[in-house]
CHARMM internal coordinates of N, CA and C (Angstrom, degrees):
IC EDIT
DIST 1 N 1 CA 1.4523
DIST 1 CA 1 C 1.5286
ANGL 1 N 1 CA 1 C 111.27
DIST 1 C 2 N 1.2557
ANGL 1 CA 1 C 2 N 103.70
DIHE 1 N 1 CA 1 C 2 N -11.11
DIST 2 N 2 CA 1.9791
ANGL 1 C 2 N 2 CA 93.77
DIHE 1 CA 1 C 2 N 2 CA -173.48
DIST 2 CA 2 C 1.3465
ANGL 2 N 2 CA 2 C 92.16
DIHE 1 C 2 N 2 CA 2 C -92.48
DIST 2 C 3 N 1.3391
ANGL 2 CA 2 C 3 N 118.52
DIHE 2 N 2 CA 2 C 3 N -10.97
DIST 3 N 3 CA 1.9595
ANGL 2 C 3 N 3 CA 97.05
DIHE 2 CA 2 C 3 N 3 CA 177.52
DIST 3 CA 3 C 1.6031
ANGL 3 N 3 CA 3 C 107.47
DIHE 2 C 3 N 3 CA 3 C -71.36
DIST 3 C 4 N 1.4349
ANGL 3 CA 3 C 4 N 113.56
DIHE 3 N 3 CA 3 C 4 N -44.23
DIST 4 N 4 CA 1.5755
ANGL 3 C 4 N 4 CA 104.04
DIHE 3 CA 3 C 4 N 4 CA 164.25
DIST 4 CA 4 C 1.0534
ANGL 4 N 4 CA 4 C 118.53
DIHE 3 C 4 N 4 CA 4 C -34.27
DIST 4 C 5 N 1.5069
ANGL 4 CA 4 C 5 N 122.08
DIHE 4 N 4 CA 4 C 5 N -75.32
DIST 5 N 5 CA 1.2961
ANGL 4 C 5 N 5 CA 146.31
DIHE 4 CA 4 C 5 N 5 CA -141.31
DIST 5 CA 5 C 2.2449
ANGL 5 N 5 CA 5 C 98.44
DIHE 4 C 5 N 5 CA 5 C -57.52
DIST 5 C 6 N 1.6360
ANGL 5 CA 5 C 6 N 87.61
DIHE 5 N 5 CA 5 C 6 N -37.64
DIST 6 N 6 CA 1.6501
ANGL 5 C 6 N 6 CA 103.93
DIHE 5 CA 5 C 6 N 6 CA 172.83
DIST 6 CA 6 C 1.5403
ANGL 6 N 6 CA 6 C 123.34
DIHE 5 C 6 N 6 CA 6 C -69.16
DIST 6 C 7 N 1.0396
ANGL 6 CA 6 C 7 N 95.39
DIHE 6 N 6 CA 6 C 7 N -49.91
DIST 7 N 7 CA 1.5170
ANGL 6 C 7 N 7 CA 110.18
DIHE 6 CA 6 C 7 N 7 CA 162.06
DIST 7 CA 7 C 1.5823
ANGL 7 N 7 CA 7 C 115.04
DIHE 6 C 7 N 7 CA 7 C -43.36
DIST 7 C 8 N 1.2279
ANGL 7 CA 7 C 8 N 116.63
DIHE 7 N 7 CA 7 C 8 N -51.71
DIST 8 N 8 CA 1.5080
ANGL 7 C 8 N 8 CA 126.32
DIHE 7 CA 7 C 8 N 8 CA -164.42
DIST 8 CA 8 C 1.1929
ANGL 8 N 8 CA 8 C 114.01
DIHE 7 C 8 N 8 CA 8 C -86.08
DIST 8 C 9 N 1.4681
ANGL 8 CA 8 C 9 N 111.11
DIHE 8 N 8 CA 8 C 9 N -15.84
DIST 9 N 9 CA 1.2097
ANGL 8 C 9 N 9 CA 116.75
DIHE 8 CA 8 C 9 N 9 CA -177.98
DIST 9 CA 9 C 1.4557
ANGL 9 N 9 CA 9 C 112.40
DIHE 8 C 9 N 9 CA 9 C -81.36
DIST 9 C 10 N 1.4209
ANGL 9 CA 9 C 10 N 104.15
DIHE 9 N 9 CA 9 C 10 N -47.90
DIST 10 N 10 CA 1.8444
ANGL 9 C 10 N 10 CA 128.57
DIHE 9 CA 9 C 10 N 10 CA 161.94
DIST 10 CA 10 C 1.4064
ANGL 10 N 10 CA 10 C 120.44
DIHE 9 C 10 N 10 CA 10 C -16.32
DIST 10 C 11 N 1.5718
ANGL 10 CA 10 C 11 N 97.16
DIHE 10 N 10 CA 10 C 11 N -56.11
DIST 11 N 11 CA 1.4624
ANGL 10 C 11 N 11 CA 122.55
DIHE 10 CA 10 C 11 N 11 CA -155.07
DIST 11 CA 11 C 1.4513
ANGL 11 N 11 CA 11 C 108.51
DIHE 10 C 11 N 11 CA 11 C -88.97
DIST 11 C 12 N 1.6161
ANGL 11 CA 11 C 12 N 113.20
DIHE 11 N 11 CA 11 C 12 N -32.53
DIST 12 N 12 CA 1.2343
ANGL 11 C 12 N 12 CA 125.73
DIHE 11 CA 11 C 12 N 12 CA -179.78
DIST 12 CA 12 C 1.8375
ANGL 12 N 12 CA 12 C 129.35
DIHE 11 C 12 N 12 CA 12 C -100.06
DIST 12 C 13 N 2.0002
ANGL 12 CA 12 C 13 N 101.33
DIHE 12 N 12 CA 12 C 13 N -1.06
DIST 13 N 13 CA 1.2897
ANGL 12 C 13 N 13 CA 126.92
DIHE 12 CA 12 C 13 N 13 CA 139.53
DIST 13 CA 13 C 1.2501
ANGL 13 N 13 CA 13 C 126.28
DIHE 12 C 13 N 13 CA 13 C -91.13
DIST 13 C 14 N 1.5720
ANGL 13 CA 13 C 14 N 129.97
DIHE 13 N 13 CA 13 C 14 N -4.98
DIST 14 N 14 CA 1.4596
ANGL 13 C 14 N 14 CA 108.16
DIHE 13 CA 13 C 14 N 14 CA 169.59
DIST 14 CA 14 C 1.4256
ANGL 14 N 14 CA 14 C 91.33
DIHE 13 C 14 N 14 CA 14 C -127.09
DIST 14 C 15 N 1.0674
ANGL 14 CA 14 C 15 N 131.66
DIHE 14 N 14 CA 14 C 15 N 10.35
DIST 15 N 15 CA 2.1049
ANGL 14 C 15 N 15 CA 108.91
DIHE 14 CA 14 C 15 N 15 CA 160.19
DIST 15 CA 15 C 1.8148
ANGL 15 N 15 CA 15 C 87.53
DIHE 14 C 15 N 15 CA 15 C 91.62
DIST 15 C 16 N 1.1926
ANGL 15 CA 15 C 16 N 128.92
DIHE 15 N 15 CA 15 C 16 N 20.29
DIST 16 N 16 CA 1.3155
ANGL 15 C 16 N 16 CA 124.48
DIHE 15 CA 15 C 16 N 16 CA -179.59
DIST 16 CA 16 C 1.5791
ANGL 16 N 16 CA 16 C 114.83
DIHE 15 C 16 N 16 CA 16 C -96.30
DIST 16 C 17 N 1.5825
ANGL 16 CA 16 C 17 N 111.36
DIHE 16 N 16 CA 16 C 17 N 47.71
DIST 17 N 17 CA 1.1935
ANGL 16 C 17 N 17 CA 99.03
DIHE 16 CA 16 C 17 N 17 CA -169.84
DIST 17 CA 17 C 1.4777
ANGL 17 N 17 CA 17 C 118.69
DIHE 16 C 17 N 17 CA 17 C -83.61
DIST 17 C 18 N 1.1835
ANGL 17 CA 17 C 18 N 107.80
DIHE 17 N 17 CA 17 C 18 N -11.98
DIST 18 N 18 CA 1.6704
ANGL 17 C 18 N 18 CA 110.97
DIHE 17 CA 17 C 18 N 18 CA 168.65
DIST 18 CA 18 C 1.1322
ANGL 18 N 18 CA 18 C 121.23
DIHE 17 C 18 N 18 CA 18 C -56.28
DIST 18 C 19 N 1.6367
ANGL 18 CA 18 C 19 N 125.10
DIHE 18 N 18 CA 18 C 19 N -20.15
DIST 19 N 19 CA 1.4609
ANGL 18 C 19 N 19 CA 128.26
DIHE 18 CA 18 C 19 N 19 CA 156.23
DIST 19 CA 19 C 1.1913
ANGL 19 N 19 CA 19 C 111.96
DIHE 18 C 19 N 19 CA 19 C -35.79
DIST 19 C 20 N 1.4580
ANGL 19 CA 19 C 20 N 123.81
DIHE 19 N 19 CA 19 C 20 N -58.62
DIST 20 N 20 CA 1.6259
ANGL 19 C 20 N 20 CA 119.40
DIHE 19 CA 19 C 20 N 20 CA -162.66
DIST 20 CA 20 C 1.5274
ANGL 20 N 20 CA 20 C 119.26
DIHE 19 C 20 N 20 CA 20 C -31.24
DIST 20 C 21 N 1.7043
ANGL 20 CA 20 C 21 N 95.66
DIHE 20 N 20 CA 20 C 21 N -59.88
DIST 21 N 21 CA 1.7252
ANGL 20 C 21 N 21 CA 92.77
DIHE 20 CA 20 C 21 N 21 CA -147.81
DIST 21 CA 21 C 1.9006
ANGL 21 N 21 CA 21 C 93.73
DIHE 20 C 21 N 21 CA 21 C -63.42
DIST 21 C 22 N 1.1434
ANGL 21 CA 21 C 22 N 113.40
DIHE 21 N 21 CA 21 C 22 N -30.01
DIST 22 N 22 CA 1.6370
ANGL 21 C 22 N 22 CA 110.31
DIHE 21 CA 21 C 22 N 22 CA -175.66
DIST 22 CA 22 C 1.7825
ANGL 22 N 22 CA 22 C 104.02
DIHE 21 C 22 N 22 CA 22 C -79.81
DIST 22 C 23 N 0.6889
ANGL 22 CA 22 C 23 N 146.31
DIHE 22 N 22 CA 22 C 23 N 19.75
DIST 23 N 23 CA 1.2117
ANGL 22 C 23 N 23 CA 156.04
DIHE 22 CA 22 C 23 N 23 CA 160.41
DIST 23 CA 23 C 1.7340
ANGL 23 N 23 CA 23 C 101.37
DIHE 22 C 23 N 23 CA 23 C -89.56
DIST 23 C 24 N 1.2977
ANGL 23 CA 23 C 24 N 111.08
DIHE 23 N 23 CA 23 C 24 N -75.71
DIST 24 N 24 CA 1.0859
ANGL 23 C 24 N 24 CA 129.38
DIHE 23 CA 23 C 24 N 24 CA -159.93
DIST 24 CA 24 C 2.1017
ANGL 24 N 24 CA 24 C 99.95
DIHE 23 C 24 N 24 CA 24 C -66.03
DIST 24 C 25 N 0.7363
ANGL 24 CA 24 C 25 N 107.95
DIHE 24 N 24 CA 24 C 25 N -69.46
DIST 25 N 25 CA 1.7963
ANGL 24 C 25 N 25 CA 103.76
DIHE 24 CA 24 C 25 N 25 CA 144.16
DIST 25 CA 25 C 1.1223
ANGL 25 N 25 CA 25 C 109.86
DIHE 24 C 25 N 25 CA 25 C -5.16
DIST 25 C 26 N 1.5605
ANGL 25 CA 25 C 26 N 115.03
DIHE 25 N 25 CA 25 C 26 N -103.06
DIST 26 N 26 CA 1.4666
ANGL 25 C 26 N 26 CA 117.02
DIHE 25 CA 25 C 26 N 26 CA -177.50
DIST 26 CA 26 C 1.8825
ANGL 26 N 26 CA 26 C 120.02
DIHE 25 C 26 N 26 CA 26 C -21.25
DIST 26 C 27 N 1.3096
ANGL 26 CA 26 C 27 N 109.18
DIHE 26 N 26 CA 26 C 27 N -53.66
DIST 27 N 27 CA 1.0050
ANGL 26 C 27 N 27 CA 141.74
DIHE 26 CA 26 C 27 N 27 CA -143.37
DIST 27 CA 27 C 1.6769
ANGL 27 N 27 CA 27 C 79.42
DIHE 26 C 27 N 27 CA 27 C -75.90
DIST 27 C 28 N 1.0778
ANGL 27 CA 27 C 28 N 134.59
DIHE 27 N 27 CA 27 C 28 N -76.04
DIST 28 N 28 CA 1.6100
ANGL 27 C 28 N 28 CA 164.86
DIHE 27 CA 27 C 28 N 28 CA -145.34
DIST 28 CA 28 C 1.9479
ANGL 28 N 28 CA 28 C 86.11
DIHE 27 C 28 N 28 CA 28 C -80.26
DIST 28 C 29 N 0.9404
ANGL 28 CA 28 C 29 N 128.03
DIHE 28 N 28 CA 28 C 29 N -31.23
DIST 29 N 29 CA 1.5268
ANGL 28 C 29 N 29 CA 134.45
DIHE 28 CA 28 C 29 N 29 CA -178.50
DIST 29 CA 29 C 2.1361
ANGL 29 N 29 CA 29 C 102.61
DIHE 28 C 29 N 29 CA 29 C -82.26
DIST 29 C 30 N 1.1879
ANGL 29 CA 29 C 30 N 97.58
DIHE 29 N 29 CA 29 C 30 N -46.12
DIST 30 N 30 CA 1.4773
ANGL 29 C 30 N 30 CA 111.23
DIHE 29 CA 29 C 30 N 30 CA -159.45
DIST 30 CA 30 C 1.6662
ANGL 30 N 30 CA 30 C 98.51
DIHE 29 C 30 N 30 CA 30 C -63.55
DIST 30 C 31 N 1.4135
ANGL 30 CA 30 C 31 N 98.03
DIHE 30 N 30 CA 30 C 31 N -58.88
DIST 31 N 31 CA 1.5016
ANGL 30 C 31 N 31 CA 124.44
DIHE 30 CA 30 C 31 N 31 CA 164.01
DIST 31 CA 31 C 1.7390
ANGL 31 N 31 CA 31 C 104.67
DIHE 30 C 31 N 31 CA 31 C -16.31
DIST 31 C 32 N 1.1065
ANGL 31 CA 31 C 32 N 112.33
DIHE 31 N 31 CA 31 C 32 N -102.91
DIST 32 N 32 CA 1.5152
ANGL 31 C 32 N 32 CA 159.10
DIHE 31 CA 31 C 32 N 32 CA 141.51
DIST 32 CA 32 C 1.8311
ANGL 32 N 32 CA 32 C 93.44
DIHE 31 C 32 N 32 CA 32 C 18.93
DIST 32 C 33 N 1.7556
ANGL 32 CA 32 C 33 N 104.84
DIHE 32 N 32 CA 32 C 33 N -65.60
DIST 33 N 33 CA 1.3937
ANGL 32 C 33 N 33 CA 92.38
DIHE 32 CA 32 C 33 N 33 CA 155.29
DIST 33 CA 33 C 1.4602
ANGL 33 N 33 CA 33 C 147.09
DIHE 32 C 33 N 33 CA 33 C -91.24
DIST 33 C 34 N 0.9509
ANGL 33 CA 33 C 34 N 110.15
DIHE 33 N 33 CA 33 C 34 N -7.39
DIST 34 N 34 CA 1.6476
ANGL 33 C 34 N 34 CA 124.92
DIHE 33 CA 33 C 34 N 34 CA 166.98
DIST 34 CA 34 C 1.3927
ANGL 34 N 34 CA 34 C 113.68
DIHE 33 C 34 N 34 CA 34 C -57.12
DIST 34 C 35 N 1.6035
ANGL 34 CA 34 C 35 N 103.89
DIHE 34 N 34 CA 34 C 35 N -52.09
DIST 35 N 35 CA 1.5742
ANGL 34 C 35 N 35 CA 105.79
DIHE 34 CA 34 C 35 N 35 CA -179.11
DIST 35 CA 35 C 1.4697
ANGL 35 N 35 CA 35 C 123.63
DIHE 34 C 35 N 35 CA 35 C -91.72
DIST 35 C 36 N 1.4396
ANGL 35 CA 35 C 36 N 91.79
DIHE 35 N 35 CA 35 C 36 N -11.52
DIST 36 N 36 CA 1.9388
ANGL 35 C 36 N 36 CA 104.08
DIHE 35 CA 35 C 36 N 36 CA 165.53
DIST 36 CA 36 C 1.3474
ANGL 36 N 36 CA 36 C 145.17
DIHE 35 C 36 N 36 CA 36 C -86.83
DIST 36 C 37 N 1.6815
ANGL 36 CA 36 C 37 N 81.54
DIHE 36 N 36 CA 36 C 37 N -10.31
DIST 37 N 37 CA 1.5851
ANGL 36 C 37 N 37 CA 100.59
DIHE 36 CA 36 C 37 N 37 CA 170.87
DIST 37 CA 37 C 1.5206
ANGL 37 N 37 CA 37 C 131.80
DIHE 36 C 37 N 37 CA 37 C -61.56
DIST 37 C 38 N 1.0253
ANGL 37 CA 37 C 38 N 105.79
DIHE 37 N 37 CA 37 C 38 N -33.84
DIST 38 N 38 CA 1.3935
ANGL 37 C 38 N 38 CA 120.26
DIHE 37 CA 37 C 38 N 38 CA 169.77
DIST 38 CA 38 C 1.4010
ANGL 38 N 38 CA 38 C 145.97
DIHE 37 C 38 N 38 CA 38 C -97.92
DIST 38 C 39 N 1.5280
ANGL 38 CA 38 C 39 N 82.52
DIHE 38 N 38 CA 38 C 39 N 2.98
DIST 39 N 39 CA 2.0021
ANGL 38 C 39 N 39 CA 102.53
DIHE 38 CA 38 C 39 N 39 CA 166.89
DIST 39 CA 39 C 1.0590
ANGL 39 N 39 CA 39 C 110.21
DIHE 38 C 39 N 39 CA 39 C -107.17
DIST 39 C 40 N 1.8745
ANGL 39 CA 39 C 40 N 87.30
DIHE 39 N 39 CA 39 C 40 N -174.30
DIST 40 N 40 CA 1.9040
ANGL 39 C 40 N 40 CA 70.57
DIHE 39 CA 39 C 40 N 40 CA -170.16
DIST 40 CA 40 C 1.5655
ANGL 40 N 40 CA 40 C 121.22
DIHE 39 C 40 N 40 CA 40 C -96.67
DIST 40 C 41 N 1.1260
ANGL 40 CA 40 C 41 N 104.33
DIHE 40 N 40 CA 40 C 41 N 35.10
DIST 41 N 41 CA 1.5822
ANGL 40 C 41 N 41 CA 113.68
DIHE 40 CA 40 C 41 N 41 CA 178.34
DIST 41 CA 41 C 1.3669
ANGL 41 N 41 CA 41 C 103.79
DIHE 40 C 41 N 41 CA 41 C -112.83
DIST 41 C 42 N 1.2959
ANGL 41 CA 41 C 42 N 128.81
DIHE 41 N 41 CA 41 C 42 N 19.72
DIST 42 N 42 CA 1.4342
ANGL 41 C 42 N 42 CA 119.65
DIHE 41 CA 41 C 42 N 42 CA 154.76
DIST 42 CA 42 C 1.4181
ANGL 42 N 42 CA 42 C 122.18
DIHE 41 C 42 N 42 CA 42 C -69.60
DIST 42 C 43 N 1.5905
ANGL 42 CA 42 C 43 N 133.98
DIHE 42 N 42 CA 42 C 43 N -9.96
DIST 43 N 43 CA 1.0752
ANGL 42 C 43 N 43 CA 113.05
DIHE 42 CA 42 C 43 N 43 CA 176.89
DIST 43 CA 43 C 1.5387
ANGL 43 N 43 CA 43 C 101.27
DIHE 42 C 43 N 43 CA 43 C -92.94
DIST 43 C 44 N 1.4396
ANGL 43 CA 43 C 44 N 129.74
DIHE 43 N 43 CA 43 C 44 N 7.95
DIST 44 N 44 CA 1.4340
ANGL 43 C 44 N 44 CA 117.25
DIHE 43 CA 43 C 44 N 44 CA -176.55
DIST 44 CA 44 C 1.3612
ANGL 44 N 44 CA 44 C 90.16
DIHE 43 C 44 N 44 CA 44 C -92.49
DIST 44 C 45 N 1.1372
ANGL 44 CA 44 C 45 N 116.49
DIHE 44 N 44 CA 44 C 45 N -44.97
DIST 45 N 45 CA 1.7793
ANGL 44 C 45 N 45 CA 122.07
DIHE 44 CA 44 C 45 N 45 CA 174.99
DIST 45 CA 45 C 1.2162
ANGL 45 N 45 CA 45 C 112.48
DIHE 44 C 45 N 45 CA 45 C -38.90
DIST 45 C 46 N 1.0226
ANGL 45 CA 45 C 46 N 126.08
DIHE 45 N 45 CA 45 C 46 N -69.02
DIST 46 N 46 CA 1.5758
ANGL 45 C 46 N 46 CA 136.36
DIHE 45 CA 45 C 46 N 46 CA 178.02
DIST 46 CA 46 C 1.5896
ANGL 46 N 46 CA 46 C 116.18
DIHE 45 C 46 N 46 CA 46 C -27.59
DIST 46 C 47 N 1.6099
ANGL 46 CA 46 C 47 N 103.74
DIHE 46 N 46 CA 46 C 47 N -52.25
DIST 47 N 47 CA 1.2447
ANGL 46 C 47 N 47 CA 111.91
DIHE 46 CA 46 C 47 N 47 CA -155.96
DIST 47 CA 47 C 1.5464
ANGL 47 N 47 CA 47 C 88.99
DIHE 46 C 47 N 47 CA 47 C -78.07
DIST 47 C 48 N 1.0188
ANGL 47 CA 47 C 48 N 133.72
DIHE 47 N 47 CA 47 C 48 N -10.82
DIST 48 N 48 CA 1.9299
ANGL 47 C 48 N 48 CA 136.86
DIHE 47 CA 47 C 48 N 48 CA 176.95
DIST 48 CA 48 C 1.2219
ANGL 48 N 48 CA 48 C 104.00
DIHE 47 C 48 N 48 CA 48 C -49.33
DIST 48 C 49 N 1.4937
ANGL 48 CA 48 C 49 N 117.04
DIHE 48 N 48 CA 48 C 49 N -39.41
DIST 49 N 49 CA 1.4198
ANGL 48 C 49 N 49 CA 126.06
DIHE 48 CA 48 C 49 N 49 CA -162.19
DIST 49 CA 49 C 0.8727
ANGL 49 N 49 CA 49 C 126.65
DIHE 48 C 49 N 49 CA 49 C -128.43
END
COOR INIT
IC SEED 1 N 1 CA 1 C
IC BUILD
């Protein structure tokens, strides 16, 4: 939790709030394959990318 907590702090000392939504993206993508890898909708996943 302190890497958030660092992160947020970052974002909310330099005016970088347009970081978020691509952060949160990444984040929501990474997800997406970690837990998709192993069902059976990883080959629809795959083909995303």
């Amino acid at each position: 939790m302190e890497f958030f907590k660092d992160m947020w702090l970052f974002f909310r000392e330099r005016k970088k709030y347009w970081l978020l939504p691509v952060v949160l993206i990444l984040l929501i993508m990474g997800l997406i394959l970690v837990f998709g890898g192993g069902s059976a909708m990883a080959p629809f996943i795959y083909t995303l990318f």
